[in-house]
C-alpha angles and dihedrals in degrees: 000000000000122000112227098173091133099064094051091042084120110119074233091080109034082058091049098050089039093058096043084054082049086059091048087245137096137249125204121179102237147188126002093004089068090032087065094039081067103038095043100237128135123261140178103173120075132183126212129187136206151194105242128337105028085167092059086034093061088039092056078046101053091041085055093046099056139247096298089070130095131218112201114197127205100171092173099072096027090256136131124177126198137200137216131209083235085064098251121142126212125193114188113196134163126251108260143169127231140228126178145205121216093236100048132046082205100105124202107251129216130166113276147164127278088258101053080055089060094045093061086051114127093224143019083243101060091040093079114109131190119219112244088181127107090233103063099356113186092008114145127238117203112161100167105034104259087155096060080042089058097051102058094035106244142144125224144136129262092226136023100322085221098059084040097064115017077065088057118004097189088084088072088070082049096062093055091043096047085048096050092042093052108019099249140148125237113238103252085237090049092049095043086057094053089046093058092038100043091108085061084080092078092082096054119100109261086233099054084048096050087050086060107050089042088066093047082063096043092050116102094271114021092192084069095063088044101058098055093051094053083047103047087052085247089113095067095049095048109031113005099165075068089056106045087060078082119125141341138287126212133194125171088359090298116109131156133233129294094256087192095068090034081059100051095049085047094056090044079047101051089041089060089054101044143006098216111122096209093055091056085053089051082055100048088042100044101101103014089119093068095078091064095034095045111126143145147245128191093223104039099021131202108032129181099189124177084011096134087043095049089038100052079059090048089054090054095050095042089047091059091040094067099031093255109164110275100210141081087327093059091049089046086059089039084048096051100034085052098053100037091114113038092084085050092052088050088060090043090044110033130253112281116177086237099058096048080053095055100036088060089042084059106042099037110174084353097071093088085054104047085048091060088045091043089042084058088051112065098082101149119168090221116084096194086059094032082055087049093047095046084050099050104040083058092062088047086056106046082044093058089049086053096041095044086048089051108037094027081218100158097113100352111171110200110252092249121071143208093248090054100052089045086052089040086052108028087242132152117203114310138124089278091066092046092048098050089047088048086052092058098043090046093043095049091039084046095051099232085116140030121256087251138137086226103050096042095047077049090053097040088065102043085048092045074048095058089042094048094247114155112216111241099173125046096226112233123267118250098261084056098040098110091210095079 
């Protein structure tokens, strides 16, 4: 067996092992911790079992430790984690076996060996363990090969992959997330298993579900994760708009591309660019409304109208249905997904000032972002148009630096409000309101009247006019407006 006492040599783990030996038992640091020692990543958390009380074990730690460390107690499943000023976390727990029932992955829990712990581990690779005790300190314990595992990269469960994960199917997400973090290949078996038992997902919490597959999209390279899923038959449980952007579909000899692969290199391209998951979300979901708007013409063939505006609806539904937050994260998404096109349609249609002016309104402090997403998305196959794109998004982009220095536009607000035009013309909250509000902000974006106090409260009458609106209130002049 392998010595690994230099990668346990802080003070950390000598204490550890010299209180459990305090307590006649023995400690080993288990799981993902030595899994990253191998594999030379870095790791804070660190998981240590025991032989018997891992609550009392992490208590003797943290005394020994000092006062500026905290003991975290979760008497219900026999854990305590602690906290160091350095940032570490370490959870004690005690050594148990496991028994399921079909309709829950919550196993009933009993004491049990080290082995037995082992044993209940998801894969060969987190079921190595380091020794924390005098007698073999640092010695590795690999009963299932996770180090040959490692080696050639692959995926695969300690004991029979059906048993694994029919008793808790959420380890199923694990494998493709696990494949997407390190690179890896699932082992066939391994991915046979997940394949027969993919329904089992059903029972597991839409939130545990949606964490995982957060951190498939936050892996290196997200198409990896997804894959897998779509191959494992998991996709289509979880996610099957996602599904349904497969393959394409051809009618006279004219057909359109697999927006299924054109999504996936947009998200890996996207990744490379930023780490912000929901900006990752804005890129898979970017286009999951062309499956439901696809038609064609017969002269122009294959069209996806309205497909950022449906599927700016779609974001939203998909969001509540796995629990995803429903605040500020989800409009950001909505945001994004909506205005995907709008900088694409500037390169098609040419850069008007207006438009520019329009395009940062919009986006606000969003714009940095929806240039990242649009700059994905530009994956044609031809390298003459994909040149053209490239060129021109770069003007876009150098026009919308020299616009937003100029025009200050990223969250403008027009210089007359809401509250203004319903005193002017003695109005409570209707469309009217809203209108004459849309006919300011169109007519200063536009450039067919300054962004001034004066010329919008001019335009706001001669609008209430058009719409038969009697003015109750003389509005301020600018030296009153209380605005400026």
């Amino acid at each position: 067996m392998e010595n690994f006492k230099s990668s346990v040599s802080d003070p950390l783990f000598r204490i550890i092992g010299s209180e459990a030996a305090a307590m006649n038992t023995g400690a080993w640091v288990i799981g993902g911790y030595v899994r990253d020692l191998v594999l030379q990543r870095t790791s804070k958390d660190i998981d240590v079992v025991v032989i018997g009380d891992g609550i009392e074990l992490a208590s003797r730690v943290a005394a020994r430790l000092g006062p500026a460390v905290n003991v975290s107690v979760f008497k219900t499943f026999g854990t305590a984690m602690i906290h160091t000023p350095e940032g570490l976390e370490i959870e004690f727990v005690g050594a148990r076996r496991e028994s399921y029932h079909p309709d829950s992955r919550k196993p009933e829990v009993e004491p049990g060996t080290l082995e037995d712990d082992q044993n209940r581990r998801d894969f060969t690779i987190n079921a190595l363990a380091i020794s924390l005790n005098k007698t073999d300190f640092g010695t590795l314990l690999d009963p299932f090969d996770g180090l040959a595992d490692m080696e050639v990269k692959i995926l695969r469960t300690p004991l029979d992959p059906d048993i694994t994960f029919s008793d808790d199917p959420l380890r199923m997400m694990r494998a493709v997330r696990f494949a997407a973090q390190l690179a890896f290949h699932i082992h066939p078996d391994t991915l046979d298993a997940i394949q027969r038992n993919a329904e089992r997902i059903k029972i597991i919490s839409k939130e545990r579900v949606a964490d995982e597959f957060n951190k498939i999209l936050l892996s290196p390279r997200p198409s990896i994760g997804i894959e897998l899923m779509e191959k494992s038959g998991l996709l289509q449980l979880v996610m099957p708009e996602f599904v349904a952007l497969k393959g394409a579909e051809y009618v006279d000899g004219r057909g359109h591309k697999d927006n299924y692969r054109h999504t996936l290199e947009v998200l890996d391209k996207t990744a490379e660019a930023t780490t912000n998951l929901w900006l990752r979300w804005a890129a898979l979901l970017h286009d999951i409304a062309k499956p439901v708007t696809k038609k064609y013409d017969a002269k122009v063939g294959w069209t996806f109208h309205g497909h950022e505006v449906v599927g700016a609806r779609m974001t939203g539904q998909i969001f509540k249905r796995l629990k995803l937050p429903l605040n500020e994260k989800m409009k950001y998404v909505e945001k994004l997904v909506a205005l995907h096109l709008r900088p694409i349609a500037l390169v098609e249609d040419g850069v008007t000032d207006s438009a520019i002016r329009r395009l940062l309104f919009d986006a606000g402090d969003e714009i940095d972002d929806l240039m990242t997403l649009c700059a994905a998305d530009i994956t044609s196959r031809n390298p003459n148009k994909l040149k053209r794109y490239r060129e021109n998004f770069v003007k876009i982009k150098q026009r919308l630096v020299e616009v937003e220095e100029s025009d200050k536009l990223r969250n403008w607000q027009p210089p007359v409000s809401g509250q203004l035009v319903m005193d002017t013309f003695g109005l409570k909250p209707c469309k009217q309101v809203g209108d004459i509000k849309n006919a300011i902000r169109d007519a200063i974006l536009d450039c067919r009247i300054g962004n001034t106090y004066a010329e919008a409260v001019e335009l706001m009458l001669n609008e209430g006019a058009k719409l038969g609106l009697t003015v109750v209130t003389v509005p301020p002049e600018p030296s009153e407006n209380p605005s400026e």
